[in-house]
C-alpha positions in Angstrom: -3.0 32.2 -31.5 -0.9 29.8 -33.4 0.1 26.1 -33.4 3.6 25.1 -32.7 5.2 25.5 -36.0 4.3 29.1 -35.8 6.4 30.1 -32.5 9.7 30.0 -34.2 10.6 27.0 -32.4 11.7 24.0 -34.0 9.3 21.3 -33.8 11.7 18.7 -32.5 10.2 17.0 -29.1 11.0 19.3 -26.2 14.3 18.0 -24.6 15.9 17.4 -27.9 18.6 19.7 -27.8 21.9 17.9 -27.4 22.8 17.7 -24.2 26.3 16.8 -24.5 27.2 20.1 -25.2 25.7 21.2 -21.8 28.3 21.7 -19.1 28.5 19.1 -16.0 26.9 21.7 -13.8 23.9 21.9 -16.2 23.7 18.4 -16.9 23.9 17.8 -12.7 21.4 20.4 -12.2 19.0 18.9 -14.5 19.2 15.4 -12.8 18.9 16.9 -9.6 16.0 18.8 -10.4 13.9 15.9 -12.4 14.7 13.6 -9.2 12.9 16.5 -7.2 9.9 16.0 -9.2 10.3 12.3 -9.2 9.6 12.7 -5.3 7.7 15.1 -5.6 5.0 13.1 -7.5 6.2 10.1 -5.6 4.6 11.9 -2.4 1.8 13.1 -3.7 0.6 9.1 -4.9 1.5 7.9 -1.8 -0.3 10.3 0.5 -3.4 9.5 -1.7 -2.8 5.7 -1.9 -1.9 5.7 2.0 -5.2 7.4 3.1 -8.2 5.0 4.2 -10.8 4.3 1.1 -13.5 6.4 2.4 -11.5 9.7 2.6 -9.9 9.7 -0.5 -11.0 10.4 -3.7 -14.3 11.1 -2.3 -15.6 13.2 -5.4 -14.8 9.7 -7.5 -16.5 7.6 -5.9 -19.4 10.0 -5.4 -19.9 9.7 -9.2 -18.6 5.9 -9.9 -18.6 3.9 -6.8 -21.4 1.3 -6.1 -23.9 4.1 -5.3 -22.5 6.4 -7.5 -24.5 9.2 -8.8 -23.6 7.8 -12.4 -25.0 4.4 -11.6 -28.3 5.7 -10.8 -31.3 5.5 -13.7 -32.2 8.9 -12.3 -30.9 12.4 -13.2 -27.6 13.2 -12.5 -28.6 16.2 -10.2 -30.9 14.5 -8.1 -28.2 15.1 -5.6 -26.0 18.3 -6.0 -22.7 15.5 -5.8 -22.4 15.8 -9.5 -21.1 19.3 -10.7 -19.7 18.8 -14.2 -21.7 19.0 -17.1 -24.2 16.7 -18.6 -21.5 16.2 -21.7 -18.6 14.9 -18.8 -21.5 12.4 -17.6 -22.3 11.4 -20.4 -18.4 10.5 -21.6 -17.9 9.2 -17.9 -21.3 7.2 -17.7 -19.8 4.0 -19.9 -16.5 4.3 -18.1 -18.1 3.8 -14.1 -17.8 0.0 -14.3 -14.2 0.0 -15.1 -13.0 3.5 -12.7 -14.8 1.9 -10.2 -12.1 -1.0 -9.8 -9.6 1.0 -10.2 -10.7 3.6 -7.4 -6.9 3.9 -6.6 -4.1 3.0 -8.4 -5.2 3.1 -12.2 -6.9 6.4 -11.7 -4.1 8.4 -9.4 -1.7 7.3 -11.8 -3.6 8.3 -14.9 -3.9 11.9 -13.4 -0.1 11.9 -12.4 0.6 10.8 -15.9 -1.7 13.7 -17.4 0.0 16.5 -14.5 3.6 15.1 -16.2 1.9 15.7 -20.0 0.5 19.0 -19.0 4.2 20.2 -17.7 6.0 19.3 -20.9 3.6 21.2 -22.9 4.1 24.0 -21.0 7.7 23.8 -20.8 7.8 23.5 -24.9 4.9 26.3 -25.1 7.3 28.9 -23.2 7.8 32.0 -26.1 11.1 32.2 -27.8 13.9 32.7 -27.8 15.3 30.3 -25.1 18.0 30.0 -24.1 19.4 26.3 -23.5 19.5 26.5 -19.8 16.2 27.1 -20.2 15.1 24.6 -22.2 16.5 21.5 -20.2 15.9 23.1 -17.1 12.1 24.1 -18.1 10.3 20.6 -18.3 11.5 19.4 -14.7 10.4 22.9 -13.0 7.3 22.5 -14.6 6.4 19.6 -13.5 7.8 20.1 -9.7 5.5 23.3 -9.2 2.4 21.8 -10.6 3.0 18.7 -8.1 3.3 21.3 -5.4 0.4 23.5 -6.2 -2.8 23.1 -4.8 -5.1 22.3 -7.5 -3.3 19.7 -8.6 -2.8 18.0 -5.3 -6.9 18.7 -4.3 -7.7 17.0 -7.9 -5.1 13.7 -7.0 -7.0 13.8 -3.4 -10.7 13.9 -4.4 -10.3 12.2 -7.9 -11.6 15.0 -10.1 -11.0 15.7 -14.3 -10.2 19.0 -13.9 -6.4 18.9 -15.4 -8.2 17.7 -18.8 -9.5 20.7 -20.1 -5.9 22.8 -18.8 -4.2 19.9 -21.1 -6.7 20.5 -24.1 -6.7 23.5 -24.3 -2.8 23.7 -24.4 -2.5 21.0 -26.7 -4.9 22.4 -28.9 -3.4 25.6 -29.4 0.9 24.8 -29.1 0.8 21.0 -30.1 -1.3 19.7 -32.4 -1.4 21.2 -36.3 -4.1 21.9 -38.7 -6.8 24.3 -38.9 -9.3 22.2 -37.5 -8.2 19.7 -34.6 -7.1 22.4 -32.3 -10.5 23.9 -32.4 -12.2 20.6 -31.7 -10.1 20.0 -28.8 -10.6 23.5 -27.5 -14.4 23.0 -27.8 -14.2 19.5 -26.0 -12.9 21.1 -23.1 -15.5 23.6 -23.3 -18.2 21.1 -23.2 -16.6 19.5 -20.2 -15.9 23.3 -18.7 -17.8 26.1 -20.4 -15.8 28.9 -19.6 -13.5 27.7 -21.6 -15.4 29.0 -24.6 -13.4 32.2 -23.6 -10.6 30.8 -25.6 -12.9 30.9 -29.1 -12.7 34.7 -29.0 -9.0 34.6 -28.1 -8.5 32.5 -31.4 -10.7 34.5 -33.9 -9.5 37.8 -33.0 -5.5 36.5 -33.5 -6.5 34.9 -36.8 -7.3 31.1 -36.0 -10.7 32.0 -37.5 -11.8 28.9 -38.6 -10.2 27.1 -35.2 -12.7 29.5 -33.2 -15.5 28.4 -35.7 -14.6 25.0 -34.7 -14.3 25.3 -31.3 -17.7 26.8 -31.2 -19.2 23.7 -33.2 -17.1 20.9 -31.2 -19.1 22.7 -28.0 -22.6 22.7 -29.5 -22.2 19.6 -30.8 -20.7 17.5 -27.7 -23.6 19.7 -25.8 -26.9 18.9 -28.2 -25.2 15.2 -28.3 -25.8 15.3 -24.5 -29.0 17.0 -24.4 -30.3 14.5 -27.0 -29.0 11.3 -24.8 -29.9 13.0 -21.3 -32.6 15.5 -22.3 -33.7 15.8 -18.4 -30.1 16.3 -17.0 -29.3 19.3 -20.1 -32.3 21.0 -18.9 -31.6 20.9 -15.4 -28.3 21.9 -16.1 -28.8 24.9 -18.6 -31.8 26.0 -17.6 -32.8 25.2 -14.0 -29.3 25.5 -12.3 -28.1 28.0 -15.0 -24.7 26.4 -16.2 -23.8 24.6 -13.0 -24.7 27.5 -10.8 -26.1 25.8 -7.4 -24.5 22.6 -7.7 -21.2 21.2 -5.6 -20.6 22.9 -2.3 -22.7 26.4 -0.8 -21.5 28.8 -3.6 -20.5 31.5 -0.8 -17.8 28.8 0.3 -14.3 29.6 0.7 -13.3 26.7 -1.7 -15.0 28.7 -4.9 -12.6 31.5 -5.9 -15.0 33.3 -8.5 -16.4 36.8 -8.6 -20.0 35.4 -7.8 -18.5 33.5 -4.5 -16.7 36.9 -3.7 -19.8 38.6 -3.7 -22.0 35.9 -1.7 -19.0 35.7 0.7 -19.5 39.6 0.8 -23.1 39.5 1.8 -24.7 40.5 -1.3 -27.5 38.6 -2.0 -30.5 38.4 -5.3 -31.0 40.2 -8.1 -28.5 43.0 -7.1 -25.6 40.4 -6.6 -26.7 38.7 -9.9 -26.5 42.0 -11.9 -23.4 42.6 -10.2 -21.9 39.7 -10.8 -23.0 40.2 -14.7 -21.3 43.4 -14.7 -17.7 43.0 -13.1 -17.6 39.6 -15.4 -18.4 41.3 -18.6 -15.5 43.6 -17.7 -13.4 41.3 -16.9 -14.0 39.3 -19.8 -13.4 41.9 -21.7 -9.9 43.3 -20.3 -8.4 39.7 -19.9 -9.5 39.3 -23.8 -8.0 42.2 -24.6 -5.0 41.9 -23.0 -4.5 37.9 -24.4 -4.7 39.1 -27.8 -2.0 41.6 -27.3 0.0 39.4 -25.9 -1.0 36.7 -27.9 0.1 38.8 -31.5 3.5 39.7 -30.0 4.3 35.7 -29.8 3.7 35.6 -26.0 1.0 32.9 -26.8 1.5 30.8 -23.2 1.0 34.1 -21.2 -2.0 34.6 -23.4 -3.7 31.4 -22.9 -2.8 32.0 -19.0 -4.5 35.2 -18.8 -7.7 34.0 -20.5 -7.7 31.1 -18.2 -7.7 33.5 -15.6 -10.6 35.3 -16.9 -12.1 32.5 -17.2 -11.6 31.7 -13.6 -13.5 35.0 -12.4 -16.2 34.6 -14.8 -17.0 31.3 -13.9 -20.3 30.9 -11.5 -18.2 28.2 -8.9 -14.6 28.1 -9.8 -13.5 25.2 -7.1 -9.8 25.3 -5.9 -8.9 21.9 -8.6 -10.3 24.2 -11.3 -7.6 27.2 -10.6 -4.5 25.9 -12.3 -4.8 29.0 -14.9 -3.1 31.4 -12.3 0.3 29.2 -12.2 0.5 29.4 -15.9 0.8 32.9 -15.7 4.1 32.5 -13.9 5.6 33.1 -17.1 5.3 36.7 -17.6 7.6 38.8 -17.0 7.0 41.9 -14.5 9.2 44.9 -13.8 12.5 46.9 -15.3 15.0 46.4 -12.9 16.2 42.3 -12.8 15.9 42.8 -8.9 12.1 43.2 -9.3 11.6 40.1 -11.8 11.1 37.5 -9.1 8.3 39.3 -7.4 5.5 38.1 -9.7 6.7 34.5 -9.9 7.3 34.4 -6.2 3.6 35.6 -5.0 2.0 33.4 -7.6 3.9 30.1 -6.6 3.3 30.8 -3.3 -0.2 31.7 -3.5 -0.5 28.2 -5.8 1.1 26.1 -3.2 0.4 27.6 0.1 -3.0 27.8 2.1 -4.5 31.3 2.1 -3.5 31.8 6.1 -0.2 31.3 5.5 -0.5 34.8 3.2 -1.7 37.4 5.2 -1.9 37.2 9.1 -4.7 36.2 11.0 -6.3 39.7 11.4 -10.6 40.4 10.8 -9.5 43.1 8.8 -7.7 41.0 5.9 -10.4 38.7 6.2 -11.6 39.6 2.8 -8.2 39.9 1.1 -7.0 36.5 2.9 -10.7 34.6 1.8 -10.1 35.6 -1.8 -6.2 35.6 -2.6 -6.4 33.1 -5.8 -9.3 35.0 -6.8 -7.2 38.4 -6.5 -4.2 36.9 -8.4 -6.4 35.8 -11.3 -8.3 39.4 -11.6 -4.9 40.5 -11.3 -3.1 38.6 -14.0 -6.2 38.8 -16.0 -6.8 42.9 -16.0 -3.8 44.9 -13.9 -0.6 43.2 -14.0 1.7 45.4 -16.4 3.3 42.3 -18.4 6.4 43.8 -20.5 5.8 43.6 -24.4 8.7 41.7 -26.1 9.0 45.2 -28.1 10.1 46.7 -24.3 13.9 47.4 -24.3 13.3 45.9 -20.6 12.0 42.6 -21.6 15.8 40.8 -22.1 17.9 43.2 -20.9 16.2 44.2 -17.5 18.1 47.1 -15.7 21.1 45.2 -13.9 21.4 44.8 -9.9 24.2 46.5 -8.5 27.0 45.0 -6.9 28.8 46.3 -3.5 32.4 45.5 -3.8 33.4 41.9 -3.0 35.7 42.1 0.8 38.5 39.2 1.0 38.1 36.7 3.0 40.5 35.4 5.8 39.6 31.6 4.4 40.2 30.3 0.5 36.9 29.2 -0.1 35.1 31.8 1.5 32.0 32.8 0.4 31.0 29.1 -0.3 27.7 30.6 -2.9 29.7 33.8 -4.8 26.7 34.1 -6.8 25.2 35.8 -3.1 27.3 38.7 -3.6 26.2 41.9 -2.0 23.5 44.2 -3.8 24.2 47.8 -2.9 19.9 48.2 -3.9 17.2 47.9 -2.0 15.4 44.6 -2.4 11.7 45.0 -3.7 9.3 45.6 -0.4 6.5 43.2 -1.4 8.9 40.7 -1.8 10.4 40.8 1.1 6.7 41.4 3.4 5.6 38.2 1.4 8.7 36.1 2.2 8.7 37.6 5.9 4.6 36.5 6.0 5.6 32.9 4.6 8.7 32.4 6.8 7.1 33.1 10.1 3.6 31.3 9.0 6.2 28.3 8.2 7.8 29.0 11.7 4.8 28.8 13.7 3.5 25.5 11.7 7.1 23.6 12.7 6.7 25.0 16.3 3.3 23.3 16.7 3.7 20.1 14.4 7.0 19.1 16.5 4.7 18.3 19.4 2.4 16.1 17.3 -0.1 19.4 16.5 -1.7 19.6 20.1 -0.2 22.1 23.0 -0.5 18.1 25.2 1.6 16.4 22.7 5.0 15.1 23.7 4.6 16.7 27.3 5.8 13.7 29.1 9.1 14.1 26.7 9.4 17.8 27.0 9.2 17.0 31.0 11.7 14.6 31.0 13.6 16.9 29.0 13.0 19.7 31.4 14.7 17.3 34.5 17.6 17.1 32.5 18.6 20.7 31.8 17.6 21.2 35.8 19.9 18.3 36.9 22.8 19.4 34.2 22.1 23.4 35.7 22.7 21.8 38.8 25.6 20.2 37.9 26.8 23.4 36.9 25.3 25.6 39.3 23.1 28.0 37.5 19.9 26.7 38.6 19.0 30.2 39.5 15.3 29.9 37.7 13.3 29.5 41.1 15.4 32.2 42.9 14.9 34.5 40.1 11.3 33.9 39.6 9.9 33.9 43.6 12.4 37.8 43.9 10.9 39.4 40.8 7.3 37.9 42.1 7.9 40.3 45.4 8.2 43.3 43.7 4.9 44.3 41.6 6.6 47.1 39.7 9.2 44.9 38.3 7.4 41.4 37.9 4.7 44.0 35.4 7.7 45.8 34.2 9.5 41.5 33.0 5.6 41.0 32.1 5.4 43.7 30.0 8.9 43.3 28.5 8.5 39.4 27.5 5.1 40.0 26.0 5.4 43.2 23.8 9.0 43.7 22.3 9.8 40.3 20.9 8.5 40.8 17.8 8.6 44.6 17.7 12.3 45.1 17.8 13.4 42.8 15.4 11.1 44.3 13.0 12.2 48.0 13.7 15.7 46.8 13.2 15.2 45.5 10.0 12.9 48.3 8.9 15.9 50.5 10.0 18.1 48.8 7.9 16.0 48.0 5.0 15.6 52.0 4.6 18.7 53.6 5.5 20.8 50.5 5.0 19.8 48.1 2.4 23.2 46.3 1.9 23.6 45.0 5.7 19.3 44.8 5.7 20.3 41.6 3.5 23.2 40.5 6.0 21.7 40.9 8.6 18.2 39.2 7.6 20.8 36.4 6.3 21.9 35.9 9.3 18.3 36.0 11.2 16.8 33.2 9.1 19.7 31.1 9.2 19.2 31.6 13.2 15.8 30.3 12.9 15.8 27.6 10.9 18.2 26.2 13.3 16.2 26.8 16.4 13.2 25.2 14.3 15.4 22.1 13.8 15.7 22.4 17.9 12.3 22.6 18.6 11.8 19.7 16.8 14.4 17.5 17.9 14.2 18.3 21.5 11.1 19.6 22.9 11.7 21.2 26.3 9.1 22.2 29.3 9.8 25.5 30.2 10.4 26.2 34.4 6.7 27.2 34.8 5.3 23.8 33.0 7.9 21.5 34.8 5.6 20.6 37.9 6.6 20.4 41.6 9.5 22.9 40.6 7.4 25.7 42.0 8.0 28.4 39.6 5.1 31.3 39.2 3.8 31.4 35.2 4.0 35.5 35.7 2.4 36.2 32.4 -1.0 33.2 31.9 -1.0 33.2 36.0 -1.3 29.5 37.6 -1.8 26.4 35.4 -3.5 23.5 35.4 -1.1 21.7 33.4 -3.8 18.8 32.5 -5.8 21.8 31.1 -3.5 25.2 30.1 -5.0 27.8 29.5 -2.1 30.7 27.6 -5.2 32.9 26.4 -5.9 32.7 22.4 -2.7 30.8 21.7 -3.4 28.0 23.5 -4.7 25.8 20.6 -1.6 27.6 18.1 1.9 28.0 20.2 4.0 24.8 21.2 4.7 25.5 24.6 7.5 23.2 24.4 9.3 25.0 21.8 12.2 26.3 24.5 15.2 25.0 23.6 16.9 27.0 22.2 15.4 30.5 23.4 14.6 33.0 20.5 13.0 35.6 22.7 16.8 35.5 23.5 18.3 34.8 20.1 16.7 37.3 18.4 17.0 39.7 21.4 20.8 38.7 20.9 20.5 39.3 17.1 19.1 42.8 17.4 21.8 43.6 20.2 24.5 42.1 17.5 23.5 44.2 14.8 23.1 47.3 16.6 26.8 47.1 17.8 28.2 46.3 14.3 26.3 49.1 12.6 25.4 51.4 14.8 27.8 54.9 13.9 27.7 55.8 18.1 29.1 54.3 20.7 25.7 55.4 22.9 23.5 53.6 20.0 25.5 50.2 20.6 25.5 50.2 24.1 21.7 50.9 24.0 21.4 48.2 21.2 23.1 45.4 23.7 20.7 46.5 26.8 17.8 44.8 24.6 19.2 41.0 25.0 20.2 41.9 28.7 16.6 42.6 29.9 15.4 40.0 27.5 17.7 37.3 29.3 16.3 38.6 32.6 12.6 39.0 31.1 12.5 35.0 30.6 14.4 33.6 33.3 12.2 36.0 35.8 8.7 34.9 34.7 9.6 31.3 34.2 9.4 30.6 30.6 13.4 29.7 29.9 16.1 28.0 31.6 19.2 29.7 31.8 20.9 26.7 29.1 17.7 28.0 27.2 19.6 31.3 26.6 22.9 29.4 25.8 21.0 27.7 23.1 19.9 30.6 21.6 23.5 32.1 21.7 24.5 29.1 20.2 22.1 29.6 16.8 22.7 33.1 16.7 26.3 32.5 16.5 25.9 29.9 13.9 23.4 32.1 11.7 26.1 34.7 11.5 28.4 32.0 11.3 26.4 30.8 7.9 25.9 34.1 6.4 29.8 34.8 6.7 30.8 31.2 5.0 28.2 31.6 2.1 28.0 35.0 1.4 31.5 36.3 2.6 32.1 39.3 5.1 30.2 42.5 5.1 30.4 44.7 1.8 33.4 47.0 2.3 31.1 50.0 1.7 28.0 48.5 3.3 28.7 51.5 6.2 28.4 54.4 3.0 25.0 55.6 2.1 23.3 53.8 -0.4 23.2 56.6 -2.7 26.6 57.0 -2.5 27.6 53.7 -2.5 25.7 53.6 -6.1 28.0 55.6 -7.7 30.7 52.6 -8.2 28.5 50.2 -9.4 29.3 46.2 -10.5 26.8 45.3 -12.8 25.6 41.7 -13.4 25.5 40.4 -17.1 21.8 40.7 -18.6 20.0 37.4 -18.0 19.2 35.3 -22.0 
């Protein structure tokens, strides 16, 4: 480990590099991106300002409001409210009269203050060289992610400490100099956070020797300070509760990512759990602690730190989720050879930061265990598996380049709008790609049920109004063939199972067999066409919200037959398990038909036989008949879904340009005439 001075960086304050001789673009990019995090932390005061008194800051006011635990004459843990040590209640103890009038304000703001402080360090720790992009663009990233992630906005909701020790522990080993005051900060956030003392061993066996001496001391003696003022409370903590353990929340509860809570959560149990638990953390100790100092002697000192607080995190008895910013700091390392597979590591650890664990994996009893633990598994990861690339690794600047398909003209000048989306003749990374597919639809299914107010009920007297007037405006145009349709198909068992069948099983499963198809055999239109499929969506999304529609079967006195949930009650529906998680509103446009339509589209344009495209265009035929038949679309719903599928190809084309010329050639071939992209700084 080493302080500032030591990185090769000069020791100017971060920001200082002249930023007149940055371009415009880089100067507008900057703005625009410290105005994101201006909102950003804007939001985050204002949803916990804007929430009632008693559901905010709950954990605050647990240990400094009028009945606070640290008001009491008692012990601290007569009640399991008060998890910290007895150290942080003894620092905190003189400090309830004055946090308790300023429950709000004066303490939200004093975190968001100490969220901004801990960005800039980070941004200044990041290991040289950088480039000056990076530099001004660094700080204002920084700070954006960690307003986004969810330790940060659990510790703004229930008013905990726990950014203190992240912030110590950086400034004690990038910002502050000497061979001693680093140390005592270290071991101050150890006393407030013992795993922390993790980082001691991290600075003896990189040659802060007398910093780790230090840190060690500054611990004992903020701890034997405490146990001498609160003699009671130290034993209860040390001894009785061992460390913590026991205190907060059941330890098997989702909310603690640490090995212990893993195992609980598993159903192991006693002494076997216990020596268990002992076991995996001494290992894991040891790896990340290994691994930190390698890192750590190569000048990656911020990945370091991250990995150790990783370990840390595991190691930990109850690791709650405003204790687990370690696992964004390790963002910063770099995985992979190939520049195509860099963003896969940043990508799953932002997204695991800032995203609930559902929105992850899908909701399936067999991912139960991976889904209940994801921040855990990133921090075991990060802390023992991940293959970070040495700075020695011919890889670690110069990544092997993405190759380029070459660029088609355009019929219009400023066509492709974004050249930087050129066409990348490789496949793009798998994991990647199932993640971002996992996230989108998650996202997809949240919109579709918040545009009705978050209940299947909400908005229905709009979405029936709605309904009357795409009836009246089909009969206007005479294509109210929805109640014909339905009552003929209804006649005929075979067909109204065959419509059944065909509405229930293959809207998902074609689309996702086209783009497997083209992912493997044809990875430079797998990115135009999957272009042109999200664009699609995210417009039907902004439909569904805008416009909530009641489908034929929910629009009553109409008469038509629900063919697929049978006859509803439409004061009580009943759709089977998605009652309580699809918006039955969500109508207009159709994408059972728009995607139908999409696969249809990209069958035709690809497809190498004429047999293969006519087969690919019978999909949005029986589709279009599939939903009119068993009541769930109008006829205008299928328009609408024309409409966005025509407008997501529409988008791909302007921003991306046409097809590759030689998207149609085999990828292998197609490799042969590469166009590299310059080596990233």
């Amino acid at each position: 480990m080493a302080n500032v001075e030591h990185s090769g960086r000069p020791a100017e304050p971060f920001g200082a590099t002249a930023v007149g001789g940055a371009g415009g673009g880089l100067r507008a990019t900057r703005l625009g991106l410290w105005l994101i995090a201006t909102v950003l932390a804007v939001r985050q005061v204002a949803v916990v300002l804007g929430t009632p008194r008693g559901e905010r800051l709950t954990d605050l006011e647990t240990w400094v409001g009028p009945d606070g635990v640290l008001h009491v004459n008692g012990s601290l843990y007569d009640s399991t409210r008060f998890t910290g040590t007895p150290f942080g209640g003894l620092v905190m103890k003189p400090l309830t009269r004055a946090a308790e009038q300023a429950l709000g304000w004066g303490w939200t703001f004093g975190t968001l203050l100490l969220v901004v402080a801990l960005g800039l360090v980070t941004a200044r720790a990041l290991p040289p060289p950088v480039s000056r992009r990076t530099s001004l663009l660094a700080a204002p990233v920084a700070i954006s992610l960690l307003m986004l992630s969810l330790p940060v906005r659990n510790t703004l909701w229930l008013g905990q400490t726990s950014i203190i020790p992240v912030l110590l522990v950086l400034l004690g080993c990038f910002v502050v100099r000497g061979r001693y005051t680093g140390g005592l900060l270290i071991g101050f956030a150890a006393a407030l956070q013992p795993t922390v003392l993790l980082f001691a061993p991290l600075l003896w066996f990189t040659g802060r020797r007398r910093a780790a001496l230090t840190t060690g001391a500054a611990f004992a003696g903020c701890t034997a300070l405490a146990w001498a003022a609160m003699p009671h409370d130290s034993y209860t903590y040390w001894v009785h509760h061992m460390a913590g353990t026991g205190l907060g929340g059941a330890a098997d509860d989702l909310a603690n990512q640490s090995l212990h809570g893993a195992l609980l959560r598993l159903g192991l149990a006693g002494p076997l759990e216990i020596a268990l638990f002992l076991v995996l953390g001494a290992a894991v100790a040891f790896l990340g602690l290994r691994r930190a100092v390698r890192y750590a002697r190569e000048g990656q000192l911020l990945l370091a730190v991250a990995i150790t607080g990783c370990a840390a995190i595991a190691v930990s008895p109850t690791t709650w989720q405003h204790q687990l910013l370690w696992v964004l700091l390790a963002v910063v390392g770099r995985v992979g050879k190939r520049a195509s597979d860099r963003y896969v590591w940043p990508v799953a650890v932002v997204l695991v930061m800032t995203l609930p664990a559902r929105m992850m994996l899908p909701n399936m009893a067999a991912l139960y265990v991976l889904r209940d633990n994801v921040v855990l598994l990133a921090a075991l990861a990060a802390a023992t598996v991940v293959p970070f690339l040495s700075r020695t690794s011919p890889h670690y600047r110069s990544p092997i380049p993405t190759e380029y398909a070459d660029p088609v003209p355009a019929r219009f000048r400023h066509v492709p709008l974004l050249p930087a989306l050129r066409r990348v003749l490789t496949r793009p990374n798998l994991l990647l790609e199932l993640l971002l597919i996992r996230v989108t639809y998650a996202a997809y299914q949240q919109v579709r049920l918040a545009a009705t107010g978050g209940t299947i009920s909400g908005g229905r007297a709009r979405a029936e109004a709605h309904g009357h007037q795409i009836l009246g405006l089909e009969r206007a145009l005479h294509i109210d063939i929805e109640h014909w349709a339905n009552h003929a198909v209804v006649k005929v068992g075979w067909l109204r199972d065959f419509f059944d069948f065909y509405y229930e099983s293959f809207h998902f499963v074609v689309p996702l067999s086209v783009l497997a198809v083209l992912y493997w055999r044809r990875p430079v239109d797998y990115r135009w066409a999957r272009a042109s499929l999200g664009f699609a969506t995210l417009l039907a999304l902004v439909g569904f919200w805008l416009y909530p529609l009641a489908p034929p079967r929910l629009l009553p006195g109409l008469g038509i037959i629900d063919t697929v949930h049978g006859v509803q009650d439409f004061s009580r529906p009943d759709y089977g398990t998605l009652t309580a998680l699809t918006n039955q509103y969500a109508a207009m446009p159709s994408l059972h038909f728009g995607w139908s339509l999409w696969c249809g589209l990209a069958i035709a344009v690809i497809a190498p036989r004429w047999w293969m495209k006519a087969l690919g265009l019978l999909h949005p035929l029986f589709t279009v008949s599939a939903i009119v038949a068993t009541g769930n679309h109008w006829v205008l719903d299928a328009v609408g879904g024309a409409v966005v599928v025509g407008a997501g190809f529409g988008l791909a084309y302007l921003l991306q340009g046409p097809r590759a010329a030689r998207a149609a050639a085999p990828a292998a071939d197609a490799e042969r005439v590469p166009r590299k992209e310059p080596a990233p700084s």
